[in-house]
N, C-alpha and C positions, 0 to 999 in steps of 0.2 A: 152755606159757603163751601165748595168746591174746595179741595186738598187735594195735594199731589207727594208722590216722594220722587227725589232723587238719588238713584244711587249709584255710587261713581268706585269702582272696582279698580285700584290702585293697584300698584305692584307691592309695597308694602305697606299700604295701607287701603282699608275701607271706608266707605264714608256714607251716611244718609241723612238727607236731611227732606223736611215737612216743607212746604211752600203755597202759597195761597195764587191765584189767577192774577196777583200785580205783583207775582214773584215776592213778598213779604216771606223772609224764612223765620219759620215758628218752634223749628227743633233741629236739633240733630244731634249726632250718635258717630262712631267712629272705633275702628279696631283694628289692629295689628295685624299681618298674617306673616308668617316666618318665609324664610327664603335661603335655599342651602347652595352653598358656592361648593363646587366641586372639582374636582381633577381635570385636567385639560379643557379648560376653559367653562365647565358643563354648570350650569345655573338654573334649578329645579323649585319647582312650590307642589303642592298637596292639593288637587283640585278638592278634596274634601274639606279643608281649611277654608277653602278661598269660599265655597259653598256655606260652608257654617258660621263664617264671620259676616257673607251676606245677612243673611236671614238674621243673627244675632242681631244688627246695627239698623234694621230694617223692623222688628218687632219693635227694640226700646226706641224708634222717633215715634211710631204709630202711638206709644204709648203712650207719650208726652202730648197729645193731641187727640182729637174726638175722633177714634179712627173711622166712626161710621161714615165721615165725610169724604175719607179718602177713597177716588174712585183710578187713579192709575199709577203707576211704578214704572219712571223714565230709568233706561239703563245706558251709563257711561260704562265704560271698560279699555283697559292698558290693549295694547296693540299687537299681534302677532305671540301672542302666547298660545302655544301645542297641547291638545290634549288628543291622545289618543281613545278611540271608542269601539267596545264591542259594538256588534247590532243595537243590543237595547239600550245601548249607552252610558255603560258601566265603564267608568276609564281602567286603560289600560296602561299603567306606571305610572311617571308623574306628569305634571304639567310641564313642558319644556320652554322654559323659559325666554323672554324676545332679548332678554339679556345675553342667553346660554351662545358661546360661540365654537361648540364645538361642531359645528357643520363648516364653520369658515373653511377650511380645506376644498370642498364642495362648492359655494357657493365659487372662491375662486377662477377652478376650475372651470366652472357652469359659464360662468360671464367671459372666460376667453376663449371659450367654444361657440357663441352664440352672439358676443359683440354686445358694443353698448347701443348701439341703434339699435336691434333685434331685442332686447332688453326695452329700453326708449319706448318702442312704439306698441307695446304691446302690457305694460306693468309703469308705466309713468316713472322711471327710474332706471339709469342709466350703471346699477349694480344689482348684483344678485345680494339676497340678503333673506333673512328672517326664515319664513316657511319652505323658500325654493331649497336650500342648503340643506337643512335640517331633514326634509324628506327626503332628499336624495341621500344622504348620510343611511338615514333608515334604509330605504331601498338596496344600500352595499351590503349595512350588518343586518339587518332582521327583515327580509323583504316579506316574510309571513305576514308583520305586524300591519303592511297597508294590503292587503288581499283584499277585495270586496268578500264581504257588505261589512266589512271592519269600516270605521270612521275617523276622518282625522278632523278635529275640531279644536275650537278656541275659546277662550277664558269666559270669554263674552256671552258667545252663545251655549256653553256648560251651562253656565249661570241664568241665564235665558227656560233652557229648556228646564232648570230643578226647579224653576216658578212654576213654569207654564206648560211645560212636556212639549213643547216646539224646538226644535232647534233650529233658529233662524238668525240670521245677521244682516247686516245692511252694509250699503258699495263704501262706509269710512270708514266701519272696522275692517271690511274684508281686504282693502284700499293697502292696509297696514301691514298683512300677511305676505303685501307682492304675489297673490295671484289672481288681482283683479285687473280687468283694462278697463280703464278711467273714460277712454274712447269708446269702446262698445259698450260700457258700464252693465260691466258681466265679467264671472271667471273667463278669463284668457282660455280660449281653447288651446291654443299650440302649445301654452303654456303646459296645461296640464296635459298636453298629449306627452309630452317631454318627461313628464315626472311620475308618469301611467298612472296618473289619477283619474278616476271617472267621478262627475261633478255628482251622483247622484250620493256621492260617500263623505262631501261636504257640508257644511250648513246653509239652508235653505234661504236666498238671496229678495230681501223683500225691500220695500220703499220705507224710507221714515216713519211716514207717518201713518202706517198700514201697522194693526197691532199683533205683536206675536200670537197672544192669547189671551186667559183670563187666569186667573190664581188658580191650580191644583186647589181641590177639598184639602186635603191634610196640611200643606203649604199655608194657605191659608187660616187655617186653627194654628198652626204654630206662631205665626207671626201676628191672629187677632183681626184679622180685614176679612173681606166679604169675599163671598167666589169670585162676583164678576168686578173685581176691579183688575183693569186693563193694566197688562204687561207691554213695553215696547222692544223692539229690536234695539242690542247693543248697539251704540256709535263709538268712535273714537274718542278718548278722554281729551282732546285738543280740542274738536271739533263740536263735543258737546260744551266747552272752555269757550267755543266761540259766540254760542246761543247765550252760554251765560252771562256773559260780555258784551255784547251785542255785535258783533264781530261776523256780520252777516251783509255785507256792502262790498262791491266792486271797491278795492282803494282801499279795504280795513288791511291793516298788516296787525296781527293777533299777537306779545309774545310772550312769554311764564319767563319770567326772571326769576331762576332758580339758578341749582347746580350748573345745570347749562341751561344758556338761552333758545330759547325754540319757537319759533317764526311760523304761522302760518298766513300767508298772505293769498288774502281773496280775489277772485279775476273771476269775469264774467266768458274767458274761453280758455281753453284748455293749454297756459302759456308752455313756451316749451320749461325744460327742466334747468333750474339756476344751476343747480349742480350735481354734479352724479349722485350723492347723496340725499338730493330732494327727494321727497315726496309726491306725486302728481294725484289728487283724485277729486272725485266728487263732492261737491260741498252738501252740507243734508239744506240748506236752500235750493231750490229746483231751480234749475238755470245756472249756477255760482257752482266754480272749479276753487280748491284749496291746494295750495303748496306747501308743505311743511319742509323743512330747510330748519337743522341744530347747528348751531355753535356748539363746538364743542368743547369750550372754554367761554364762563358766564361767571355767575354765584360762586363758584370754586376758584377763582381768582381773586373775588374778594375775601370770601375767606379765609383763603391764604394769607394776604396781607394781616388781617386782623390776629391769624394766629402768631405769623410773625414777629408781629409789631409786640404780642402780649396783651391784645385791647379785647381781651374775651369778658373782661368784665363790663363792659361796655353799652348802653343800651344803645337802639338803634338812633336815637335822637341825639346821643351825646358823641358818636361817631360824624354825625351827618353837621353838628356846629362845627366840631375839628376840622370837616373837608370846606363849611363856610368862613374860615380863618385865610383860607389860602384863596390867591386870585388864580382868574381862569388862565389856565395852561403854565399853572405851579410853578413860576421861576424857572421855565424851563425844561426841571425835569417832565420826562415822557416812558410810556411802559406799553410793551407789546403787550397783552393777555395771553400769550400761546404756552400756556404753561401742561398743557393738555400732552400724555404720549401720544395721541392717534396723529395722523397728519393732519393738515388744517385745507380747505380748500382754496385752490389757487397758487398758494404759495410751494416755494420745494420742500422737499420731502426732507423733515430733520429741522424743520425752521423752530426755535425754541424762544420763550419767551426774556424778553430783555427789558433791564430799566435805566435808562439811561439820563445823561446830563446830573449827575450830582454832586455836591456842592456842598460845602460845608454847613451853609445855612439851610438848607433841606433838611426837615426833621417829619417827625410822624405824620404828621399832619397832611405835607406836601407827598407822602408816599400815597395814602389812603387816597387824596384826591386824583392821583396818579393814575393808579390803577379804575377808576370811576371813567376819567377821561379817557384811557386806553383802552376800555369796552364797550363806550360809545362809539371811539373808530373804527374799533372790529363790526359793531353793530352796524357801523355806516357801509363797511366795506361790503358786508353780506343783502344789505340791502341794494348797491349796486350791481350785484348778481340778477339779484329780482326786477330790478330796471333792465337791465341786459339782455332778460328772458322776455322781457314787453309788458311786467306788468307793470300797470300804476301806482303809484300806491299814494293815499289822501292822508292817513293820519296812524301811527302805531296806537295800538288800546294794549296796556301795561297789566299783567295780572302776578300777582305772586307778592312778597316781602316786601322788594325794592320799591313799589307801588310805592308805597306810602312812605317814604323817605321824602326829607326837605330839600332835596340835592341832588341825587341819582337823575328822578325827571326832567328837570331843569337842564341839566346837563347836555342829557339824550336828544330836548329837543332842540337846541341850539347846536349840537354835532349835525343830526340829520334833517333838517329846517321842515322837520314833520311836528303837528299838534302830537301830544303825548295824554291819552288819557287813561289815568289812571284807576282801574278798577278798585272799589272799597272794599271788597267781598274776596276770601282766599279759598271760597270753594266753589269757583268757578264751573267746576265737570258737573258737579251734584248739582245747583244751582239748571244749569243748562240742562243736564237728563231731564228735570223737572219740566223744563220749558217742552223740550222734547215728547214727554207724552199727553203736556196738554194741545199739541197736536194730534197727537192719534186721539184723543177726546173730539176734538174739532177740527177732521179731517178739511173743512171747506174754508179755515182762517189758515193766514198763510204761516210758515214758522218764522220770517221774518219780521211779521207788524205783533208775533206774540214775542217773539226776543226783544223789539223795542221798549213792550210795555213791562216784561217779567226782569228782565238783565241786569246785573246790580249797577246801582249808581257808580258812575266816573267822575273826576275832577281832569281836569282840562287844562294843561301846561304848555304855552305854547313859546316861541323862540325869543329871548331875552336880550339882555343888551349885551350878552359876550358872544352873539352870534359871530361876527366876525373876526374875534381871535377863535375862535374854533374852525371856523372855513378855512382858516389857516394850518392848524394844528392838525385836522383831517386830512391836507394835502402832502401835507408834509409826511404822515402815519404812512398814505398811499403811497408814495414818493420812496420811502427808505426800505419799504418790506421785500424781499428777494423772489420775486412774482415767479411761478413755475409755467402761468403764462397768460395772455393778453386779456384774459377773460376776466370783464369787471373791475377791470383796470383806471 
């Protein structure tokens, strides 16, 4: 029997897990890595940390499993993280993080120099951000540091090359960095004429399912596995979320209800951009374009309420009867989510969150449902972005916490008269890297009919009998919020 690992390279956390060719997971393993908040916005990690918590988490699943069966190592990886590189690939300071905003100065700058179409049609994203900022930042204080045959690299492919000594990446992590075009699915030349980078000083740009390499000798005794078991190119940790999901379909809208909620919706051509802050690139299905598009205000709303409220003792079942006590659309009371400082898209700038209509008889209960129903309409709201832009979209597939709540789903899909299915599995990225290099195993099956069969189980929720006080309740949501303009309206 064939064994796979996947390992999904978090921002603070790591993960690896065992899986068999119908996706059965048999093990897994997980580790922390630290993360240092710094002075003017600057947000740094230890690419030697991020290194040695792989290989850690990656030795103890082999362990738990007959490693001789394991023949490849799928790699997920967090998006637009910086490493800087001598020639031989010794990083140079830290990893800079996709959090780190201390190039926003820059990135401002950049983007009203060069416009949001000139941006648009060349990086699938209508703001500067992430890699463009950050190296021009570099390029003011230490223009030394990108000189050729210096290298500027990413978390992914670090991690990539201390397996295999390739440094290679694929178009949905590079997608992440903003200096890829999703249209010529290649680094952006003007792009990088712009930031005097020469592509030969980035990570080597390959297909899915094309493999990096094979395990280093020494890599391999540390970790217990054979020379030649295959390494893949990093993907996107959403993107590999989508294979584990099965979130590979013209019409899947993908999203991780977490902290914030985050959308990747799948189309079969390159829709334009819902919002400046979308995402535009390649799906790792050949043919199939991904959007990614965040709320930025999700999970962090609800647990605002709950700390509010004092329901921290709470388990997740005995919160979800409280919001089954109240009927659909609470007596009225109604809550924006915009509890978020950044701005929110669409709406003007300063829009903050409100809860409104209460009543004496409103008590805990009616708040928690509240706030449920009030993240469905943002969720509605943002998916009318994604209609606006031309895409379709058939059914949302739910991965993260909320998943498996009695109430949350329900909710969602009678807001946006989409089927809701909810993923059973909460490590969707590792899960999916897995899927991911039993393609480069079987370069001639497709990665879509192997996500079918490998992707963890869903349950299937579809629109109830409070659909119509909800049609309601969402027009109304749309109807009150202070639009900054027609878009998605």
């Amino acid at each position: 029997m064939t064994l796979l690992l996947g390992l999904d390279i978090g921002t603070t956390n790591i993960k690896a897990v065992a899986a068999d060719l119908d996706g059965t997971i048999l093990a897994e393993s997980s580790r922390g890595v630290e993360i240092f908040h710094l002075p003017n916005g600057a947000v740094r990690q230890k690419s030697s940390d991020i290194i040695a918590a792989s290989l850690d988490v990656l030795r103890e699943t082999a362990a738990r499993v007959d490693a001789s069966r394991i023949k490849g190592i799928g790699i997920s990886s967090q998006g637009g993280a910086i490493q800087l590189l001598e020639p031989d690939h010794s990083p140079i300071g830290d990893v800079i993080s996709w959090l780190d905003m201390s190039g926003a100065e820059e990135d401002q700058a950049f983007a009203t120099r060069k416009g949001h179409d000139w941006l648009a049609s060349r990086i699938g994203r209508g703001r500067s951000g992430l890699a463009i900022g950050q190296i021009l930042r570099l390029r003011n204080e230490s223009p030394e540091l990108l000189q050729p045959p210096r290298r500027v690299g990413f978390v992914g492919d670090v991690v990539t090359h201390a397996l295999c000594g390739r440094s290679a990446t694929d178009g949905t992590s590079l997608g992440l960095t903003l200096l890829y075009n999703p249209y010529k699915k290649d680094y952006d030349p003007d792009l990088l004429a712009e930031l005097k980078i020469d592509k030969s000083q980035l990570p080597e740009l390959i297909e899915p399912q094309q493999p990096a390499g094979t395990l280093l000798p020494e890599i391999a005794r540390q970790i217990g596995l054979s020379e030649d078991v295959f390494v893949s190119a990093p993907v996107h940790d959403q993107y590999a979320a989508a294979l584990g999901t099965g979130a590979v379909h013209s019409g899947d809208v993908m999203f991780g209800a977490g902290t914030a909620w985050v959308l990747l919706a799948v189309s079969d051509r390159p829709a334009a951009t819902a919002t400046d802050d979308a995402f535009l690139c390649t799906h790792l299905v050949p043919g199939l374009y991904g959007q990614i598009v965040s709320l930025s205000n999700g999970g962090s709303s609800f647990q605002w309420a709950i700390n509010l409220l004092g329901l921290q003792s709470l388990t997740q079942d005995e919160v979800d009867r409280m919001i089954l006590g109240v009927p659909a659309g609470c007596d009225g009371l109604q809550f924006w989510p915009l509890l978020s400082s950044f701005d929110v898209a669409g709406l003007q700038p300063g829009t903050h969150g409100r809860l409104m209509g209460l009543q004496l008889y409103h008590g805990q209960s009616h708040i928690m449902r509240a706030v449920v129903e009030g993240l469905a309409c943002e969720l509605f709201r943002y998916l009318r972005f994604l209609h606006n832009s031309g895409i379709a979209m058939k059914r949302l597939i739910m991965c993260g916490k909320a998943g498996s709540s009695l109430i949350t789903p329900q909710i969602l899909a009678d807001v946006t008269d989409l089927p809701v299915m909810c993923a059973s599995y909460s490590g969707a990225s590792a899960l999916g890297a897995a899927v991911l290099v039993a393609g480069v195993l079987q370069p001639d099956e497709s990665l879509q009919r192997m996500a079918k069969r490998m992707a963890t189980p869903v349950r299937e929720v579809l629109s109830g009998v409070n659909h119509e006080v909800y049609r309601q309740l969402r027009q109304e949501y749309l109807a009150a919020l202070p639009w900054h303009t027609e878009r998605g309206k």
